[in-house]
N, C-alpha and C positions, 0 to 999 in steps of 0.2 A: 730111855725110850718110853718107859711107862710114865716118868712125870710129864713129859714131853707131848704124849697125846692128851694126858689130861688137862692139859692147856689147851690144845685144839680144841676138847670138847666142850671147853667153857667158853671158848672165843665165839664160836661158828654160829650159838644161838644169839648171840649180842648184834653178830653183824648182818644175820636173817635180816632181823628187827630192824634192823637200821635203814636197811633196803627198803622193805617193806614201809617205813615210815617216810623216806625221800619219795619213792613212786606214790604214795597218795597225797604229797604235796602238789606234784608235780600235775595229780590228774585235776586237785583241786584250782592250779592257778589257770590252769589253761580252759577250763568252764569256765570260770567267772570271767571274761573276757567275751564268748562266744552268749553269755546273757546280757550284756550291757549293749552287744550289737544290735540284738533282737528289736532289744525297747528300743531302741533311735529310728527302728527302721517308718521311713515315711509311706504316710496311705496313699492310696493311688483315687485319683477324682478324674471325670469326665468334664469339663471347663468349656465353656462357650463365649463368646465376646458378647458384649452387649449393642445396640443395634441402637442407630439414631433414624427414625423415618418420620413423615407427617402420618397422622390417624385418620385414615378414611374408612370408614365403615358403618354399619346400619347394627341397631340394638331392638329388639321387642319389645315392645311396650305396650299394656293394657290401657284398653281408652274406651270411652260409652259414647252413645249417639244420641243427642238430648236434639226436640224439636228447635227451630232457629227461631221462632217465635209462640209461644204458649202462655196461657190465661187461664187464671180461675173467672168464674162470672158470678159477680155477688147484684143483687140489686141496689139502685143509687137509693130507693124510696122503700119504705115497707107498703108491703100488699099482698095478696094473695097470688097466687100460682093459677092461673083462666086458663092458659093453653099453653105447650111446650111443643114445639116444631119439630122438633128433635129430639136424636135418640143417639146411642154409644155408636159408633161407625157412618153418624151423618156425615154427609159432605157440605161444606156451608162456605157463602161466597160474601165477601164487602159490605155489609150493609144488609143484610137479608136477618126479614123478622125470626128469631126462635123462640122469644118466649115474650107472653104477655101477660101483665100483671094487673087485678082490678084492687081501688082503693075509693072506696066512696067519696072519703074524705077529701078527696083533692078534687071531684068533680062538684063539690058543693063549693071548694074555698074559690073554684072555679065561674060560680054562678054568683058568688057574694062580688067577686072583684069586678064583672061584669056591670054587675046592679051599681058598684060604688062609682063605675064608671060614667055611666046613665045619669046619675045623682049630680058629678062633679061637673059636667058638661049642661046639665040644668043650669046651674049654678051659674056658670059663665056664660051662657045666654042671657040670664037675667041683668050681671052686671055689664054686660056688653049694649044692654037695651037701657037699663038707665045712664049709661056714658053718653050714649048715641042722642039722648034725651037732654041730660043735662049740660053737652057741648051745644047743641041747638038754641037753650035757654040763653048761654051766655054770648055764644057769637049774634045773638037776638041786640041782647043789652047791651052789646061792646057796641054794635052798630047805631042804636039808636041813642046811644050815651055821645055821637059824634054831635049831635044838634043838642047846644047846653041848655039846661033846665027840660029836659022830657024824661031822663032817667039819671037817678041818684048815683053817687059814683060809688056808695060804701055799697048798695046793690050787685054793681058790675063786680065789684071784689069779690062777692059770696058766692057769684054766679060762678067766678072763675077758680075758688076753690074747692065750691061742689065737684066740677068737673075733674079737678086733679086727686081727688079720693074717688072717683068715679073712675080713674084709669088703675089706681094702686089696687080695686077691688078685681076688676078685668083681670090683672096680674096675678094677685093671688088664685082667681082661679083654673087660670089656665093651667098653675105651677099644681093644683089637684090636682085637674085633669090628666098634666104628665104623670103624677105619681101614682094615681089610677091605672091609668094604660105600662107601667111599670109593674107594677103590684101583677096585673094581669098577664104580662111578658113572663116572668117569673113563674107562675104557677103553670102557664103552661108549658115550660120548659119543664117543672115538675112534672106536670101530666104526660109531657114525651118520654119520659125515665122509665111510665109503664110499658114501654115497648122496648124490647131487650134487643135488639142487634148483633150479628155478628162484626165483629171490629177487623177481621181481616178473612181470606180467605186461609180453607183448613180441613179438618175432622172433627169430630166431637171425640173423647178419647176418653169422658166420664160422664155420668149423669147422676145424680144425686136427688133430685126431688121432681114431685111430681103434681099435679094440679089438686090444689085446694091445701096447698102446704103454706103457711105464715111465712115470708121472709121480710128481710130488710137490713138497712145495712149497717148493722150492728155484727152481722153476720162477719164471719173472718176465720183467723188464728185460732180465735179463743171463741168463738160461738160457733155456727152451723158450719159446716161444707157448704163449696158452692154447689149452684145450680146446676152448672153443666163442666165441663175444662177443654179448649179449643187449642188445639196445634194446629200450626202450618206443615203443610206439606211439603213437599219434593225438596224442600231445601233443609240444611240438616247443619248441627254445633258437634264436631266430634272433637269431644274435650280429652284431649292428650296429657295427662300428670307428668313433665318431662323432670327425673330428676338434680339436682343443682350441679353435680357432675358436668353433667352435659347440655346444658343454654348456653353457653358459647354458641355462636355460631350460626343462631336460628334467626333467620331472615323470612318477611313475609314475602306470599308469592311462589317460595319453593314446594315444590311436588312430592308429597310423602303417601308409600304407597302402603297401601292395610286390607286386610281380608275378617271376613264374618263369617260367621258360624252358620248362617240361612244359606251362602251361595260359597261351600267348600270347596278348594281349588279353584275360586275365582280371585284374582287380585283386584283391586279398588284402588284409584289416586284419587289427590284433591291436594289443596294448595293453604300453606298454612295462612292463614286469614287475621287469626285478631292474637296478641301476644301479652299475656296480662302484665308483664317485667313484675313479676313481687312472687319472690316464695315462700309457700306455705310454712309458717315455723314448727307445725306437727308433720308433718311428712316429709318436708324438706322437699320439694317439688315444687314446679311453675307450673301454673295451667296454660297449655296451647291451645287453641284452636283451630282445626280445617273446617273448610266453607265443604261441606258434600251436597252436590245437586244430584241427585239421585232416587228417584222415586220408587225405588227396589227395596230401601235401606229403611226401613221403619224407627222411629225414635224411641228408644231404651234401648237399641241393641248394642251390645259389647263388640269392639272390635282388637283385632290386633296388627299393631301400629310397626313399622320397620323403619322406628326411628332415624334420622341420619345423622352419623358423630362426624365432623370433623377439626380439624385444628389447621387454623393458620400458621403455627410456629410446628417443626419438628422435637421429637418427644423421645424418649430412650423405652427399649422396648428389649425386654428376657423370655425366654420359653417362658411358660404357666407352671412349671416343675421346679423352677429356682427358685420361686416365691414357697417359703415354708413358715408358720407363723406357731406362736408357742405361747401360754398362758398372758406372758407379758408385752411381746412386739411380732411385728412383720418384719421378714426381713430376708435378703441373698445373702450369700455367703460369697465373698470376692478372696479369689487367690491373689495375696502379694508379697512377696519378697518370700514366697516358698512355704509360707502359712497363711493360713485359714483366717479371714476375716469377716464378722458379720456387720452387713451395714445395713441398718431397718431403711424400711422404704414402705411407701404408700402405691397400692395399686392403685390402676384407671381401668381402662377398656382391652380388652380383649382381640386378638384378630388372628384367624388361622393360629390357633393354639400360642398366639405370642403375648403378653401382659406388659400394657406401659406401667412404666413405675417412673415415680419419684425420689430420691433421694441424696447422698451425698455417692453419685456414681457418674462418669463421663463415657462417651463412647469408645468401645473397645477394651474396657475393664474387663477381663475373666472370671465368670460366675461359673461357680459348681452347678452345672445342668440337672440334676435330680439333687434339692437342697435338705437337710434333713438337722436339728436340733443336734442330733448327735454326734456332727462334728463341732466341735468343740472350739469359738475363735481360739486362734493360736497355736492350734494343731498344725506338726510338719505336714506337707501331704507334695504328690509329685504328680505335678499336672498332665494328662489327657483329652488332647482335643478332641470333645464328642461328635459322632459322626454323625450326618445325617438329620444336625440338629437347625 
């Protein structure tokens, strides 16, 4: 009996152990099973379809209001400054004197052309009186050269070619006389240049110089300011920068409605008018123009314009939330075949929180409704159609 238990008590610690080392196998293989499930498990996404509609809708856009017709006024002639009709906020009509210019110089070349004129019209009196003379002489000789031997026949010849340099002199001077009375057309169109005109009706909107100042028309760019600067009134260029996005579609005639800062909470239409077709290669913009008749609207004021976008062909369109963009592209995230795929795409316009896009997507593809970088294409994930979206 006593070797008997000392066998039991060698056994009993051996087979503790034993135990003890199967049950923490046992707890070991049944974890690792229960973490491999974890990681497979798929994310959960909120998924929307993608939407095919046409785009109609209106965009803001910055635009100025430039007069429909404006001048600087330089003089055609130099002279001085005699009188100025006008002042910043004249009102000036077609034709109406504002400024008058004295030049001595042209009222003398004015009295020379006269006197030349005087001179060359002498001149032609004289040879119109020895024609008048020397056709008499000869139609004398030609007559009496009929009964032979009373006059010489080489006489009659002299007589008749005195006459015909007696017409070539007549000639030449009538051809002064015209260039006299030219010379003097001339100058005095110069002399009307000293009286300045308005060239259409308008305002004055600058004045620049005042009586006894030198001008003349060297004046421009690169030398003086003008004299005065005249806009037209009530009618108005409100030049629209439309970006290249959106010129599709822009027909003259249509009614684009805008509001200004002088009359808040008033809205304003007009009809777009003239269409440059060419865009700006710094701005990437077309300039439009509406015709405004509106004598409220003063020219420089800034307006803002409630562009109109539309599209003749329908366009695919995602909430504003699926579009997420990251150092290197744009792009949604499209559920297929139970993973996460990104496909870059190009925004457009906007409408009630929805974003047309562009890219390799058809209608009804399921996009992740809140889209974020950090799902990762090719992630499992287990679709939710989002509500409400």
């Amino acid at each position: 009996m006593t070797r008997m238990g000392s066998a039991l008590s060698v056994i009993a610690p051996a087979v503790l152990a034993l135990v003890i080392a199967l049950t923490g196998c046992a707890q070991h293989s049944v974890s690792q099973p229960s973490q491999s499930a974890s990681s497979a498990t798929a994310q959960i996404v909120n998924v929307i379809p993608v939407e095919l509609q046409k785009l109609n809708t209106s965009l803001s856009l910055p635009a100025q209001a430039v007069a429909y017709e404006g001048v600087d006024i330089y003089p055609k002639v130099t002279g001085f400054i005699e009188k100025i009709n006008v002042d910043r906020g004249s009102r000036v009509k077609t034709g109406e004197l504002i400024i008058r210019l004295s030049a001595p110089e042209v009222v003398a070349q004015r009295a020379q052309a006269e006197a030349a004129i005087q001179a060359a019209q002498s001149q032609l009196a004289s040879a119109q009186a020895k024609l008048a003379a020397d056709e008499g002489t000869y139609q004398h000789l030609a007559t009496a050269a009929k009964t032979p031997g009373v006059v010489a026949n080489n006489d009659v010849q002299v007589a008749q070619q005195t006459a015909a340099a007696d017409k070539a002199q007549v000639e030449a001077a009538e051809n002064n006389v015209r260039a006299a009375r030219e010379t003097l057309r001339s100058i005095a169109q110069l002399e009307s240049y000293l009286d300045i005109r308005a060239p259409f009706d308008g305002i004055v909107t600058a004045r620049n110089m005042h009586p006894g100042a030198l001008v003349g028309p060297s004046s421009g760019q690169s030398g003086s300011p003008p004299i005065v600067h005249i806009d037209s009134i009530g009618r108005l260029r409100l030049i629209v920068p439309v970006p290249e996005s959106y010129v599709s579609g822009v027909r003259e005639g249509q009614q684009v409605a805008f509001t200004v800062p002088a009359f808040p909470g008033q809205a304003f239409r007009a009809p777009i008018a003239r269409i440059s077709h060419d865009i700006e290669q710094k701005t990437r913009t077309m300039a439009v123009e509406l015709d405004v008749r509106n004598p409220q609207i003063i020219s420089g004021t800034f307006a803002n314009v409630q562009w109109p976008i539309q599209r003749t062909y329908p366009t695919l369109f995602v909430p504003a939330t699926a579009i997420t963009t990251n150092l290197q592209r744009t792009f949604v995230i499209r559920v297929s075949s139970g993973k996460a795929e990104w496909v870059d795409v190009k925004s457009g316009a906007t409408v009630s929180g929805k974003t047309e896009v562009f890219g390799d997507l058809k209608p009804g593809d399921q996009v992740v409704a809140r889209a974020s970088d950090e799902l990762a294409s090719g992630t499992p994930v287990t679709v939710h159609t989002a509500a409400g979206q």
